[in-house]
Structure formats: C-alpha cells, structure tokens
C-alpha positions as CSV (number, residue, x, y, z in Angstrom):
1,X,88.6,55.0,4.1
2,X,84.9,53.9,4.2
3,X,83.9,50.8,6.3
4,X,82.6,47.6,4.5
5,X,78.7,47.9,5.0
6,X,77.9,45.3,7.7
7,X,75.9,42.1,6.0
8,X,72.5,41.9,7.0
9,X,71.5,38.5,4.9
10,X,73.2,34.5,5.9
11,X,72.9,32.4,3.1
12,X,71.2,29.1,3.9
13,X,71.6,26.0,1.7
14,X,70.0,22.8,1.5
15,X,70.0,19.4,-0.7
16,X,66.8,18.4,-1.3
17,X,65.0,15.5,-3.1
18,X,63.2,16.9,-6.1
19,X,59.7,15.7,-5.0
20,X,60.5,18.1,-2.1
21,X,61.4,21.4,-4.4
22,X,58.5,19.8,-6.7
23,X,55.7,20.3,-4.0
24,X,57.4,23.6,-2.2
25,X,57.7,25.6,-5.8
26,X,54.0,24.0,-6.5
27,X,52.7,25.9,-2.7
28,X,55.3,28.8,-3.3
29,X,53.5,29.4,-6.8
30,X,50.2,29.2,-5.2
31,X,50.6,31.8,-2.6
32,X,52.5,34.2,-5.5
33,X,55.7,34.0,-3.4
34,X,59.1,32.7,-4.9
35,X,60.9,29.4,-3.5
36,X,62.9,31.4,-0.9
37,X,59.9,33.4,0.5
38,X,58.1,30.5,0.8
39,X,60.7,27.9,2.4
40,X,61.9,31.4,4.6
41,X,58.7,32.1,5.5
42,X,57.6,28.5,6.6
43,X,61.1,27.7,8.6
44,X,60.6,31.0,11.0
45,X,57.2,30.4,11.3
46,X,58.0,26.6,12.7
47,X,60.8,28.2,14.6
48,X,58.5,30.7,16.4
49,X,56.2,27.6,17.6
50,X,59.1,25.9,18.7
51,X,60.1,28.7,21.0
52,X,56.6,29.7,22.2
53,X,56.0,25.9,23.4
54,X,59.0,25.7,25.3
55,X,59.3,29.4,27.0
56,X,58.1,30.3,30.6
57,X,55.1,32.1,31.2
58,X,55.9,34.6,34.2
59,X,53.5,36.6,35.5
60,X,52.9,38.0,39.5
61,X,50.9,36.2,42.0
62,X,48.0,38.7,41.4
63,X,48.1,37.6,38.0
64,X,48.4,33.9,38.9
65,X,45.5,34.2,40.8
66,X,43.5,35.7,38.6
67,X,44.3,33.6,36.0
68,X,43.2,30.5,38.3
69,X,40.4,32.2,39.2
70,X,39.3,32.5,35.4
71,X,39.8,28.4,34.6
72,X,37.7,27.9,37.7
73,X,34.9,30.1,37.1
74,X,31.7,28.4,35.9
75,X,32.1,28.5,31.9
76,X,30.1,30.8,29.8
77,X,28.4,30.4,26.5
78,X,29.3,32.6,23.5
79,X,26.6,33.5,21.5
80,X,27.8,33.0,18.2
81,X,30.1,29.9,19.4
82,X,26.4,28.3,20.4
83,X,24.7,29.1,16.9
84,X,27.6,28.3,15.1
85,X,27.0,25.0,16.3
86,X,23.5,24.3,16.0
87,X,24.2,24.9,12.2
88,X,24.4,22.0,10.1
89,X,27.4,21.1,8.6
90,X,27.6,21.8,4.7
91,X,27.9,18.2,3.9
92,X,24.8,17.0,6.0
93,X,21.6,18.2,4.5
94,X,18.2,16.3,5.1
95,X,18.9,15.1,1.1
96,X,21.7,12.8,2.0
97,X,21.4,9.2,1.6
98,X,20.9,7.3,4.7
99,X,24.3,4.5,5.7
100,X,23.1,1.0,6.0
C-alpha cells in the first residue's frame, strides 16, 4: 500500500482590514507577483532580519583580532565613494532658487 506523500506546504491565514489587502495587492501587482508571493516573500524576508540581529557572531581569537585590528586601522578612502560625493545631488543645480 503506497504511503501518503508527505505535505511540503502550511497554510497560513490572516484577517486583514481591506486598506491592508488594498495596498499589498496594489505592491503585489507592481512587482508582477500574486498576493501570496508577495505577503510570503515579505514575512521571510522580515523573519531573516529578525534572526540575523539577534544571532551570535563566533569566530576564533585570530579572527577576533583581526577583526579589531581592521576597526582600528586608520580609515581609507574609496575612490569612487569620494567622487560619488563631490557630485551634486540631482535636485541642487546652480538654477535653483535661493531660500530667504
């Protein structure tokens, strides 16, 4: 006699306001994802930030160390970090009215 095939999916089921379904099917629709994608994709995303703030780093001494040793050291510039920033911003152009 065959074995029932083991269940792979838990249903999950919520009451929500309709303004909440209203603006999750309006951001579901614009990333071309249906309702359950979207809400399934956003709770395990929010669960994996939960868990990454609140787990242990471990690492050996040596590693410790060296991490230590790498917040300590003098800080160095990154090229394209430095001309990134002396850019102007989009909005600010030379054309902009002066504030009184």
């Amino acid at each position: 006699m065959p074995r029932p095939a083991e269940r792979k999916d838990h249903p999950l089921s919520m009451r929500l306001p309709d303004a909440d379904i209203a603006i999750i099917d309006r951001a579901a629709t614009l990333r071309g994802r249906s309702r359950t994608d979207f809400v399934r994709e956003a709770a395990v995303r929010a669960a994996e930030e939960v868990l990454m703030e609140s787990l242990p780093v471990r690492m050996s001494p040596e590693g410790f160390n060296a991490f230590l040793n790498a917040l300590s050291a003098p800080a160095r510039p990154v090229p394209e970090m430095v001309e990134l920033l002396r850019r102007s911003a989009p909005w600010e152009s030379d054309a902009a009215p002066a504030r009184s």
